[in-house]
C-alpha positions in Angstrom: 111.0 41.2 31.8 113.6 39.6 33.5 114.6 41.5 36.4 118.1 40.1 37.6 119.2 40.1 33.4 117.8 44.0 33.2 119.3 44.9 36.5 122.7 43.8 35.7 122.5 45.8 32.1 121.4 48.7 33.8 124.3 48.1 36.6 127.1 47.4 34.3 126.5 50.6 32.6 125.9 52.6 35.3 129.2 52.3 36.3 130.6 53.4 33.5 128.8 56.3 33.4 127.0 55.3 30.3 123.5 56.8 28.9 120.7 55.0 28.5 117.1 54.9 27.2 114.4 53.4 29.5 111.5 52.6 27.1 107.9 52.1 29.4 104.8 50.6 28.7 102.3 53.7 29.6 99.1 51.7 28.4 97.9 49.7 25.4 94.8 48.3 24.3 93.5 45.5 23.1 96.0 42.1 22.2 99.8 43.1 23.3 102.9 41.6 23.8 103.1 43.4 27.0 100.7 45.1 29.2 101.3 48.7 31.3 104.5 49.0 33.5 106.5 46.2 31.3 110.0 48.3 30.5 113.2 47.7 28.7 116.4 49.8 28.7 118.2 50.6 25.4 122.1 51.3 25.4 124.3 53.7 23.4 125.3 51.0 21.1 121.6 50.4 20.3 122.1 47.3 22.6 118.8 46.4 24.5 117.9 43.9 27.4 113.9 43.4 28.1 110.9 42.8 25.3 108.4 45.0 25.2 106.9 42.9 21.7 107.9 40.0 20.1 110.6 41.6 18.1 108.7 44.1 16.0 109.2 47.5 17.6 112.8 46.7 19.5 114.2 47.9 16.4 112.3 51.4 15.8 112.4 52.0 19.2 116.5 51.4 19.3 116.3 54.2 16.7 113.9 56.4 18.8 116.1 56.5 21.4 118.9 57.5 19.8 117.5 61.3 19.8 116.1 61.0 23.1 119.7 59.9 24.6 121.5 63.3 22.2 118.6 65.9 23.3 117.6 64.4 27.1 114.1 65.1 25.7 111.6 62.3 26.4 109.6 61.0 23.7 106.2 59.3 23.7 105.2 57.2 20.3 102.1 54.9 19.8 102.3 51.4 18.0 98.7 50.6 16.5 98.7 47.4 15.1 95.0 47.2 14.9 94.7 47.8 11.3 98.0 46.1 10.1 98.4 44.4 7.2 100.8 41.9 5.7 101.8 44.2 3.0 101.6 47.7 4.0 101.9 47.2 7.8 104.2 45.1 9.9 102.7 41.9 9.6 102.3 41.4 13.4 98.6 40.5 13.4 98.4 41.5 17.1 95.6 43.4 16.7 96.4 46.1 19.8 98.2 49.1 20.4 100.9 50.5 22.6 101.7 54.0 24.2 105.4 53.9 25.0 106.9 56.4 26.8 110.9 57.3 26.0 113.4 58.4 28.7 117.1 59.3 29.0 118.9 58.2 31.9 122.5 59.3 32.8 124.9 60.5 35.6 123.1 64.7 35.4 119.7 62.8 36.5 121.0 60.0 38.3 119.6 57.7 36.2 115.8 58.4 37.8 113.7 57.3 37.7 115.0 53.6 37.4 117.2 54.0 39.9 113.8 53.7 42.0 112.4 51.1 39.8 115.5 48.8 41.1 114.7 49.0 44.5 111.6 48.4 44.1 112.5 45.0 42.2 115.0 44.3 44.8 112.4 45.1 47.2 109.3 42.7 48.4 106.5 45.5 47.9 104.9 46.8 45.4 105.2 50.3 44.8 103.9 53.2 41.9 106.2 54.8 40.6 105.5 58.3 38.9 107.2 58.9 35.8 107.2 62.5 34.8 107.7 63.9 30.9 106.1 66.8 29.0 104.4 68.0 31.7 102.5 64.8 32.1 102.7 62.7 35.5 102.2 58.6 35.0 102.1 56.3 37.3 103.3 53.4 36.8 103.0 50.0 38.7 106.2 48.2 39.9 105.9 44.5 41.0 109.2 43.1 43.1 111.1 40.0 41.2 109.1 36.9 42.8 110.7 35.1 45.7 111.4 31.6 45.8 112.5 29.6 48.9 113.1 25.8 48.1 113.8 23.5 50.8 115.6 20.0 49.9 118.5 20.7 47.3 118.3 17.2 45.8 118.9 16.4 42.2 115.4 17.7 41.0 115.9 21.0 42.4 118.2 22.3 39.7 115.9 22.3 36.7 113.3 24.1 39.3 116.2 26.8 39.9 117.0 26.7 36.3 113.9 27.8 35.0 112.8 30.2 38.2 116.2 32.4 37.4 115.2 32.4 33.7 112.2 34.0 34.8 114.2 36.4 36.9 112.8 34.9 40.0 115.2 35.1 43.2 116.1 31.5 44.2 116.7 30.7 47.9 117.7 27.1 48.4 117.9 25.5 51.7 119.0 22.0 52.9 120.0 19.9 56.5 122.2 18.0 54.8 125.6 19.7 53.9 126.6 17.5 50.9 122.8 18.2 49.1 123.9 21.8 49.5 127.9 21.6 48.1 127.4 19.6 45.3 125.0 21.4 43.5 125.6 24.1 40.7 122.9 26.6 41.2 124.0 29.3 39.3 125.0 33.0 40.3 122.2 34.6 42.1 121.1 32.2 44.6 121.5 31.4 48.1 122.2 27.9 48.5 122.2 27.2 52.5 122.9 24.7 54.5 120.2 24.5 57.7 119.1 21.9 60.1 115.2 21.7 59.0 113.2 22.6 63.0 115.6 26.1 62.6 114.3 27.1 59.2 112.0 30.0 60.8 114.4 31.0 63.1 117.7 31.4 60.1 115.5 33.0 57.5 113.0 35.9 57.3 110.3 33.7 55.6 107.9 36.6 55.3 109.9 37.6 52.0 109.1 34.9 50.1 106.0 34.7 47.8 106.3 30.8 46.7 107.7 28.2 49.2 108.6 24.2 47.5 108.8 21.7 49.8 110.6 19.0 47.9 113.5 17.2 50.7 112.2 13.8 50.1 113.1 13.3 54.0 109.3 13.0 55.8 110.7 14.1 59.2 111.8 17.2 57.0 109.2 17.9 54.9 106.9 17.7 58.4 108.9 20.2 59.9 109.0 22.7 57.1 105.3 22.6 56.4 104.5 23.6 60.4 106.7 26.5 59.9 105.3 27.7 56.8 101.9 27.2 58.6 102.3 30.2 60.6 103.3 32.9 57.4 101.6 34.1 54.9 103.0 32.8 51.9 100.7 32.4 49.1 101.9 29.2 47.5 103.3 26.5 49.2 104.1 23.3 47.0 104.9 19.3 48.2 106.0 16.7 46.0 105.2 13.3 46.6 102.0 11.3 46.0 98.7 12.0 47.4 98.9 9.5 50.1 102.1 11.2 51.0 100.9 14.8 52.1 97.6 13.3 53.7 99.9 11.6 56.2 102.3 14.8 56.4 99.2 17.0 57.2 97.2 14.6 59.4 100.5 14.6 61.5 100.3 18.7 61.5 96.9 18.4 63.2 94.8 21.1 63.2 97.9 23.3 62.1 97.2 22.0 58.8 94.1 24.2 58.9 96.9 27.6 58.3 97.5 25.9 54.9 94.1 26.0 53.4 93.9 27.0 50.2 97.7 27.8 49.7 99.2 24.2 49.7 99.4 23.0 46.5 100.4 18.7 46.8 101.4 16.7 44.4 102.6 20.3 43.2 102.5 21.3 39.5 100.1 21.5 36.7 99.7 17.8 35.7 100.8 18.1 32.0 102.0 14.6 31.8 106.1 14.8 32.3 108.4 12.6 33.9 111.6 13.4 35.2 112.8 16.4 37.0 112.9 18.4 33.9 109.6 17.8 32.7 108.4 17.9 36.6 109.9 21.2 36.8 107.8 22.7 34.1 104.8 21.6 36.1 105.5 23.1 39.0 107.1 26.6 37.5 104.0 26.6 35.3 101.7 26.2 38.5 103.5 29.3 40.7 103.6 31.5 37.1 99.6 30.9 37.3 99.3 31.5 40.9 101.4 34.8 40.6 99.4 36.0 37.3 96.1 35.7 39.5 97.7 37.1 42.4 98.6 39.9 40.8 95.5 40.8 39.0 93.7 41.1 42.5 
């Protein structure tokens, strides 16, 4: 799901005092849509914000909740799309089923548990989060929204952003040069900053970040950044530029170049062939979506 887009439907009708359904992936089997943990929250007004299929069961599960929201009673139902057929069935052809479970959420129970399940996206930490219902205690997994720190706010960094909060990944952007940083249109959400590159460790807590782009075009930049993301422990840590490029930039490190082992990713991106930073973008995204997926199932 995308967190930031769930987080502000969940917010907006919090403070109206609005009811909701939270609908939670308990576990499935076989080919799914989504896997355990994946949730979506389901409004009065049938209105919903997350996926937890391709479109199939939003709708019965919009009409699910409309008991569980009038009786406060939580509901669990199981999709099994295993056996179904283009004429009787739904025609999905997944092949898998779902357990989901069905809560209400409103002011008498302070909207729990997803109240927890927000800071824990807003968070940097995974955390389980028990879910209770029927006498039955799951747990369930919550991963924070990914962190993104970008440094050089050129052109080419806007389709990266772009597609990163469309993902519902938090966007840091950071630049030395003031005019990189006010002309661009990052959208709401991010932190667009203005710092000199040798203070970038020193103005930010870089031990929140899961993915790191070094992309300023500016070698005396791009040297200093990579020394300071030497010394953290962020998984992925991407540099555009040619080949010949980021063997000069680590042979200046020295044997601080060493820290970044197996995390630096340069030219960064899945090479699928694009040119241009949209198509560029797409390689790069594509590349931290793989290293997070693998990440995660460790």
């Amino acid at each position: 799901m995308n967190a930031r887009r769930v987080m502000c439907f969940f917010e907006e009708r919090r403070r109206k005092g609005e009811s909701l359904v939270m609908a939670t992936v308990i576990n499935t089997g076989g080919s799914t849509y989504s896997k355990a943990g994946e949730q979506m929250l389901i409004d009065s007004d049938g209105n919903f914000c997350g996926m937890l299929s391709g479109g199939c069961l939003e709708g019965d599960l919009v009409e699910r909740s409309r008991s569980v929201m009038e009786t406060g009673t939580a509901q669990t139902v199981t999709y099994d799309l295993s056996s179904d057929d283009e004429l009787w069935g739904l025609g999905v052809g997944c092949e898998g089923t779902m357990h989901i479970l069905l809560q209400a959420l409103s002011l008498e129970n302070s909207y729990e548990p997803f109240t927890a399940v927000v800071k824990v996206l807003n968070g940097h930490v995974p955390r389980t989060i028990e879910i209770h219902a029927d006498d039955v205690t799951y747990s369930v997994v919550v991963l924070p929204a990914p962190s993104l720190l970008i440094m050089g706010a050129g052109l080419d960094s806007e389709p990266v952003v772009k597609i990163a909060t469309e993902l519902g990944w938090r966007c840091s952007v950071v630049d030395h040069r003031p005019a990189y940083i006010s002309s661009r249109s990052f959208g709401d959400g991010v932190i667009a900053t203005c710092v000199p590159a040798d203070d970038l460790s020193s103005r930010l807590d870089l031990s929140i970040f899961d993915l790191a782009l070094v992309m300023s075009h500016h070698l005396v930049s791009d040297r200093s950044y990579l020394r300071q993301l030497a010394s953290t422990d962020i998984g992925y840590v991407g540099l555009l530029g040619p080949l010949k490029r980021r063997d000069r930039l680590l042979g200046e490190l020295g044997d601080l170049s060493k820290k970044l082992q197996g995390r630096i990713h340069a030219p960064a991106g899945i090479q699928l062939g694009g040119r241009g930073p949209g198509p560029i973008a797409v390689e790069i995204i594509a590349e931290m979506q793989q290293f997070l997926a693998k990440h995660q199932d460790l």
